[in-house]
N, CA, C and O atoms as CSV, one atom per row, in Angstrom:
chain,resi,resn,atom,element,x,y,z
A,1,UNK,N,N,0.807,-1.202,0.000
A,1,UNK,CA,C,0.000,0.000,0.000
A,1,UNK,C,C,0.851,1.267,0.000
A,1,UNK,O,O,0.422,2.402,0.212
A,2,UNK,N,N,2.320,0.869,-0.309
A,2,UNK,CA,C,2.965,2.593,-0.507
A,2,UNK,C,C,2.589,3.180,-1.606
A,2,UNK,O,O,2.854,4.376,-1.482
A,3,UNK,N,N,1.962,2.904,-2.930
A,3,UNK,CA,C,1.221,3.723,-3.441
A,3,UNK,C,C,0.269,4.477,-2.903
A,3,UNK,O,O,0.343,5.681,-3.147
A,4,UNK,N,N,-0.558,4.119,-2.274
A,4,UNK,CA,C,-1.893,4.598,-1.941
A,4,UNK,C,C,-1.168,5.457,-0.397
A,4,UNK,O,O,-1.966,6.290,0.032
A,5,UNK,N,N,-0.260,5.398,0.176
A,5,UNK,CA,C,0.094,6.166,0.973
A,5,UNK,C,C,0.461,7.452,1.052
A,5,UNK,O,O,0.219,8.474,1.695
A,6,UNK,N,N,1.303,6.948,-0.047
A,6,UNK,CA,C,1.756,8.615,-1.062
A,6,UNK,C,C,0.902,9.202,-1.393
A,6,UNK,O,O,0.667,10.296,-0.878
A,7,UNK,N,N,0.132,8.681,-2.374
A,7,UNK,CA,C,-0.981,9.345,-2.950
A,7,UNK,C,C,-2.064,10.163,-2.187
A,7,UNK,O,O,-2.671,11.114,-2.680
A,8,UNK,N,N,-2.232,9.691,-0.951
A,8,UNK,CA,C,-3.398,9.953,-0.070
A,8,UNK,C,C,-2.647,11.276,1.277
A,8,UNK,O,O,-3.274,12.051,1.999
A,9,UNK,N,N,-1.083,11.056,1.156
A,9,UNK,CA,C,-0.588,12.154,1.869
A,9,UNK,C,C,-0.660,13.260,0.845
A,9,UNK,O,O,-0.936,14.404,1.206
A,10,UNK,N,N,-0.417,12.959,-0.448
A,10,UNK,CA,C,0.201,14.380,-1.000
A,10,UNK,C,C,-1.119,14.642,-1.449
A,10,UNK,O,O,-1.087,15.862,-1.288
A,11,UNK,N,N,-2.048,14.458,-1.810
A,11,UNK,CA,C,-3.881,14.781,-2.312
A,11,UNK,C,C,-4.969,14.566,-1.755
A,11,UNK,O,O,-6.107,14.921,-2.063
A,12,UNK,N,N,-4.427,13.719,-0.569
A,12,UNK,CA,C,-6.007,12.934,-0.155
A,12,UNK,C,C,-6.836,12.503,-0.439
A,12,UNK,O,O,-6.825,12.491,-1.670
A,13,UNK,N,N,-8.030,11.895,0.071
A,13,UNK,CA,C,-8.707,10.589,-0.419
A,13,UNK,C,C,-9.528,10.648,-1.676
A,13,UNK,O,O,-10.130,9.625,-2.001
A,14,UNK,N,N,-9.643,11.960,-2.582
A,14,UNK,CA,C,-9.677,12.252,-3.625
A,14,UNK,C,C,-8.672,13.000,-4.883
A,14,UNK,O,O,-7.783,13.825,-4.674
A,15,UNK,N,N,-9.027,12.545,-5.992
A,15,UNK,CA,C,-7.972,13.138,-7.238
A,15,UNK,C,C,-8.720,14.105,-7.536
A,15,UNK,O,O,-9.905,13.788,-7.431
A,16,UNK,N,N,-8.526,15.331,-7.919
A,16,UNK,CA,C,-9.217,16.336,-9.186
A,16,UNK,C,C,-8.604,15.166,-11.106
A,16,UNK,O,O,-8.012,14.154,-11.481
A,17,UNK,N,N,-9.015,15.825,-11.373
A,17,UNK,CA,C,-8.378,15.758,-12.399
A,17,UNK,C,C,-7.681,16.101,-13.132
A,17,UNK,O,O,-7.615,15.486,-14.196
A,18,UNK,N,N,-6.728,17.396,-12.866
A,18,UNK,CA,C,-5.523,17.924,-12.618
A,18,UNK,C,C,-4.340,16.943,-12.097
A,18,UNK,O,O,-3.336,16.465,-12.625
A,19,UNK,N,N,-5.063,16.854,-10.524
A,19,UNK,CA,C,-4.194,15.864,-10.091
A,19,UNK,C,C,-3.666,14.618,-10.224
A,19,UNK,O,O,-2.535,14.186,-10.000
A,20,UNK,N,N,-4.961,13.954,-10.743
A,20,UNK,CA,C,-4.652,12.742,-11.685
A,20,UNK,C,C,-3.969,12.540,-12.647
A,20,UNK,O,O,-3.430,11.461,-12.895
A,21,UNK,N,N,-3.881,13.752,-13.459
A,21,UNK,CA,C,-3.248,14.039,-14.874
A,21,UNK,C,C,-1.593,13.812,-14.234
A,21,UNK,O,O,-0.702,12.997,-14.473
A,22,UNK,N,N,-1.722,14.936,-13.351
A,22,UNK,CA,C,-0.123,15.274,-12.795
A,22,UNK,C,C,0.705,14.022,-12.102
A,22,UNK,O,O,1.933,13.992,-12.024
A,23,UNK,N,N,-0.308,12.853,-11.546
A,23,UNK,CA,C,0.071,11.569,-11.340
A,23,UNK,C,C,0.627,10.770,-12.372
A,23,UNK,O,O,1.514,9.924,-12.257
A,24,UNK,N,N,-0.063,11.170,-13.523
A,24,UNK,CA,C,0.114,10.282,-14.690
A,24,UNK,C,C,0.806,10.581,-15.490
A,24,UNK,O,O,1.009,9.961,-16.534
A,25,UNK,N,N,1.505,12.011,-15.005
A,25,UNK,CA,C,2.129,12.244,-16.108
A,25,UNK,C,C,1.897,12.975,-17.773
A,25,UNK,O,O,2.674,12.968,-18.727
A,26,UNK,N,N,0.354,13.641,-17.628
A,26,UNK,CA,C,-0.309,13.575,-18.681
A,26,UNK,C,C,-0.944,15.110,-18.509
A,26,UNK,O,O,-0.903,15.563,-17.365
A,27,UNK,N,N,-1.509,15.918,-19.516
A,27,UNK,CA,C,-2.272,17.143,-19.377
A,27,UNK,C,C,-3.469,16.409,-19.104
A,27,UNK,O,O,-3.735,15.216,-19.251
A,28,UNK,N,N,-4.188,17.452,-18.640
A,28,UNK,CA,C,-5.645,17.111,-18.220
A,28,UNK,C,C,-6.176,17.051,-19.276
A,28,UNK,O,O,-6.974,16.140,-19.501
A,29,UNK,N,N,-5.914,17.899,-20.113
A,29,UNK,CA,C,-7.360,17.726,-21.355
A,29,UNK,C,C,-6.819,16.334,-22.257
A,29,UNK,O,O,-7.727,15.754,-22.852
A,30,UNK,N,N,-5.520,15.789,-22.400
A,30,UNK,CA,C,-5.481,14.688,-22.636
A,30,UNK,C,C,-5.570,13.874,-21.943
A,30,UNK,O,O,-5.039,12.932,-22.531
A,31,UNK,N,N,-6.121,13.324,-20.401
A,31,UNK,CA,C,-6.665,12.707,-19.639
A,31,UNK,C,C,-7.839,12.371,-19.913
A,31,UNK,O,O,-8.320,11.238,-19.960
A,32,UNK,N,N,-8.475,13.701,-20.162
A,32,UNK,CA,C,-9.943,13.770,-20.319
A,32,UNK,C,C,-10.409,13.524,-21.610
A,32,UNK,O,O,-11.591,13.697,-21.908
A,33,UNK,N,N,-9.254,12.991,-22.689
A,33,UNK,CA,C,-9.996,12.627,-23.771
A,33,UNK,C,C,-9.528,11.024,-23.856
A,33,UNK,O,O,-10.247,10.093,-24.219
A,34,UNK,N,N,-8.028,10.941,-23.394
A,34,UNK,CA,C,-8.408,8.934,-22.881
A,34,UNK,C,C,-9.229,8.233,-21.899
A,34,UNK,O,O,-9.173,7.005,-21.832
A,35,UNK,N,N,-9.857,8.797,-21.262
A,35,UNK,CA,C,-10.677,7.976,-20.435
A,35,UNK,C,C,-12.239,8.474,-20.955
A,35,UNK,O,O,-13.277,8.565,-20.299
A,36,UNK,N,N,-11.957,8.775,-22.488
A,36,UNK,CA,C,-13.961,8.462,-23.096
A,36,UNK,C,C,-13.785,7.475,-23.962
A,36,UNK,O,O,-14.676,7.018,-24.679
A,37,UNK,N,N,-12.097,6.934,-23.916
A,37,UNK,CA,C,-12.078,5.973,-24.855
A,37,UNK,C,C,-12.775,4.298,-24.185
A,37,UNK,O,O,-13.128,4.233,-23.007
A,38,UNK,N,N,-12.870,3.201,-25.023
A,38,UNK,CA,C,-13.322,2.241,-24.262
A,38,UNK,C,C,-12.048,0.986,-24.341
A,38,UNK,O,O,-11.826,0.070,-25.132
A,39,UNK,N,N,-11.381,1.476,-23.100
A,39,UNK,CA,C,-10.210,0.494,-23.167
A,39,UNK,C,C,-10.296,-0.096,-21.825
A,39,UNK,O,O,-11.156,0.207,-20.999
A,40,UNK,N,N,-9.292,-1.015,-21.640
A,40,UNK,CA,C,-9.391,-1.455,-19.508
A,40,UNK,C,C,-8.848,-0.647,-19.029
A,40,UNK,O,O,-9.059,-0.610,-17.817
A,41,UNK,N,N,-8.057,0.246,-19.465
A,41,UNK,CA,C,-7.124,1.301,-19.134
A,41,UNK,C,C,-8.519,2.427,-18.137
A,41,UNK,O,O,-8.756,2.713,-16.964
A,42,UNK,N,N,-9.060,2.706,-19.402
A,42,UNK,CA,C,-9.798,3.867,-18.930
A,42,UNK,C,C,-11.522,3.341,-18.227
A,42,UNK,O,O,-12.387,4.089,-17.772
A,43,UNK,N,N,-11.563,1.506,-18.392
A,43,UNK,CA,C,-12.600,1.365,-17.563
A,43,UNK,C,C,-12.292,1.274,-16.006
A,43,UNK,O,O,-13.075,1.290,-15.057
A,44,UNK,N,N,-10.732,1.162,-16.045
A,44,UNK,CA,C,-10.540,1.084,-14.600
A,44,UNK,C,C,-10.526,2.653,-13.996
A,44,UNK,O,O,-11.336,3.030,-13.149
A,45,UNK,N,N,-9.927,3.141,-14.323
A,45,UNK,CA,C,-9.847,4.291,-14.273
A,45,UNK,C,C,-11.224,5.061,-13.801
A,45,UNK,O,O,-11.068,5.951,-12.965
A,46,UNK,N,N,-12.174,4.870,-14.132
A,46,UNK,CA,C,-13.576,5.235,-14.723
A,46,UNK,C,C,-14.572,4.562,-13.732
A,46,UNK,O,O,-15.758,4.879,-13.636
A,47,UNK,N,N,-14.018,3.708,-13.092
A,47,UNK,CA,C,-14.596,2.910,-11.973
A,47,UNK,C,C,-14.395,3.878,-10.933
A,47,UNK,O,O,-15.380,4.485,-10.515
A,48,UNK,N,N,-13.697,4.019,-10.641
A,48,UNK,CA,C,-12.836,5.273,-10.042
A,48,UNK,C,C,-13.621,6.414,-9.723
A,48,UNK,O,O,-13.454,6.988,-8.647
A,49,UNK,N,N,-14.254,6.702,-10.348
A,49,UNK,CA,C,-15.196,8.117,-10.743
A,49,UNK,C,C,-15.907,8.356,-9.684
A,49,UNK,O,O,-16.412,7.435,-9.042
A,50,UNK,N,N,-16.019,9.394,-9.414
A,50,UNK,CA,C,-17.045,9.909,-8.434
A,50,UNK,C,C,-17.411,11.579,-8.516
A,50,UNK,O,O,-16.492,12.379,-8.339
A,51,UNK,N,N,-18.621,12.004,-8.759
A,51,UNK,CA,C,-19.056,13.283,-9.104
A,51,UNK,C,C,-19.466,13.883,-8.278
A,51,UNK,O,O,-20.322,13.321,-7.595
A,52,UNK,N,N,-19.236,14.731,-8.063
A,52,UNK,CA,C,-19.766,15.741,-6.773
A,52,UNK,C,C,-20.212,17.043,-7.544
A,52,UNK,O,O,-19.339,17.803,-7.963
A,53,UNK,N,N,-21.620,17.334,-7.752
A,53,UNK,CA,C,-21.947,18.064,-8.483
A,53,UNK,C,C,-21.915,18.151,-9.830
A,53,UNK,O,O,-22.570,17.411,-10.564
A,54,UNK,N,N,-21.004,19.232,-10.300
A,54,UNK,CA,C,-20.238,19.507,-11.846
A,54,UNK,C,C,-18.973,19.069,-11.672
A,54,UNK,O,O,-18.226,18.968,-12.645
A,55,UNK,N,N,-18.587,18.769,-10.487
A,55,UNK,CA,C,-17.337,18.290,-10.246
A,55,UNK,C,C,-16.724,17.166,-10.526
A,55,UNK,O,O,-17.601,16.358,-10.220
A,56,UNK,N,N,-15.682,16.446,-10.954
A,56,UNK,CA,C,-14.731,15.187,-10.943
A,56,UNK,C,C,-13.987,14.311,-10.059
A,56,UNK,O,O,-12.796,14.611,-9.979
A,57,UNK,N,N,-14.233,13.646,-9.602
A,57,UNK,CA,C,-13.001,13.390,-8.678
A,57,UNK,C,C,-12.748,12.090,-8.745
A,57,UNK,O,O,-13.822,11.550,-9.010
A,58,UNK,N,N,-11.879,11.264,-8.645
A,58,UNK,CA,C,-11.083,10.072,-8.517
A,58,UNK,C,C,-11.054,9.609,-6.896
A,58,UNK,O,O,-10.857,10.343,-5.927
A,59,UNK,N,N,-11.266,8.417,-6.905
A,59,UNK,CA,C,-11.184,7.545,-5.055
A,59,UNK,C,C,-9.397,7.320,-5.593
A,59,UNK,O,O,-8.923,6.723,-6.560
A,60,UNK,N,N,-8.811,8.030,-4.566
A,60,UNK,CA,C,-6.870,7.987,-4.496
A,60,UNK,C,C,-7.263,6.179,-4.691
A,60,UNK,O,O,-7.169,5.560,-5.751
A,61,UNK,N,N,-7.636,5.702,-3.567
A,61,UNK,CA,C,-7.638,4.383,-3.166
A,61,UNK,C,C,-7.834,3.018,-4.269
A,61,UNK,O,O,-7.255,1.932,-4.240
A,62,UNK,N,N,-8.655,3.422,-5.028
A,62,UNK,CA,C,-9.036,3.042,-6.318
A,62,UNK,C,C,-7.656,3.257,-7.154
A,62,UNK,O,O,-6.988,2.280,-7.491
A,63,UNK,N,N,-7.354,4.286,-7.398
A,63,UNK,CA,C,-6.584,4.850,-8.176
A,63,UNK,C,C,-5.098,4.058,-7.888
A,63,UNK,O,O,-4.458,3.469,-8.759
A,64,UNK,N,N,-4.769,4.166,-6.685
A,64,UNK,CA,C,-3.561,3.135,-6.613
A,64,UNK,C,C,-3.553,2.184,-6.583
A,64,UNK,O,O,-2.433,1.673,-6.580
A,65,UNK,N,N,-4.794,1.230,-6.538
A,65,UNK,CA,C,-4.545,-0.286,-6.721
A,65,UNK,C,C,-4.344,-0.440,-8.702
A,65,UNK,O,O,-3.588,-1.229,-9.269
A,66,UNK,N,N,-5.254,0.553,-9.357
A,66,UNK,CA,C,-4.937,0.460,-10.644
A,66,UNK,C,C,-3.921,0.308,-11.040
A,66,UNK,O,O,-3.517,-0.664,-11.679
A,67,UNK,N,N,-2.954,1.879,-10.510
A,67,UNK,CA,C,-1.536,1.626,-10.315
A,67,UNK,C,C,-0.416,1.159,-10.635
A,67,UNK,O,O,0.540,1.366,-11.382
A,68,UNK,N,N,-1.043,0.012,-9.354
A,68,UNK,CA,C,-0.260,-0.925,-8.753
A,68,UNK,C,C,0.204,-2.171,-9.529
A,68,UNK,O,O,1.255,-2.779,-9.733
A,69,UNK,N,N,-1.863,-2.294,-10.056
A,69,UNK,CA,C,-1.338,-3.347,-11.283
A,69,UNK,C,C,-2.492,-4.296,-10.892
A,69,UNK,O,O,-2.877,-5.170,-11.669
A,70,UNK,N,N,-3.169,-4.062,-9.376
A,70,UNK,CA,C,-3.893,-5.324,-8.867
A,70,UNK,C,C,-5.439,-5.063,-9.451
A,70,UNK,O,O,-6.327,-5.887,-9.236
């Protein structure tokens, strides 16, 4: 779980999608156009999801087991 440790100190128990991007290495608006694709990549990812309003956000927790690989 040292993924999800890191992840959850430096952002906490949610991603923006900024932050996700910046995890991944990736701009946001190209984040936001691979995960409308239909791959496992972006269904895992996408599992992930959680909306708060108009808002985006990613479960960290989710997000690092993807990761991880598990």
């Amino acid at each position: 779980m040292q993924i999800e440790e890191a992840l959850t100190k430096q952002y906490g128990p949610l991603l923006s999608v900024a932050q996700l991007a910046k995890v991944l290495d990736r701009s946001a608006e190209g984040l936001r156009i691979s995960l409308r694709t239909d791959s496992d990549w972006s269904k895992s990812i996408n599992a992930a999801k959680l909306k708060l309003g108009r808002r985006v956000y990613f479960r960290t927790a989710e997000i690092a087991l993807v990761l991880s690989g598990k």
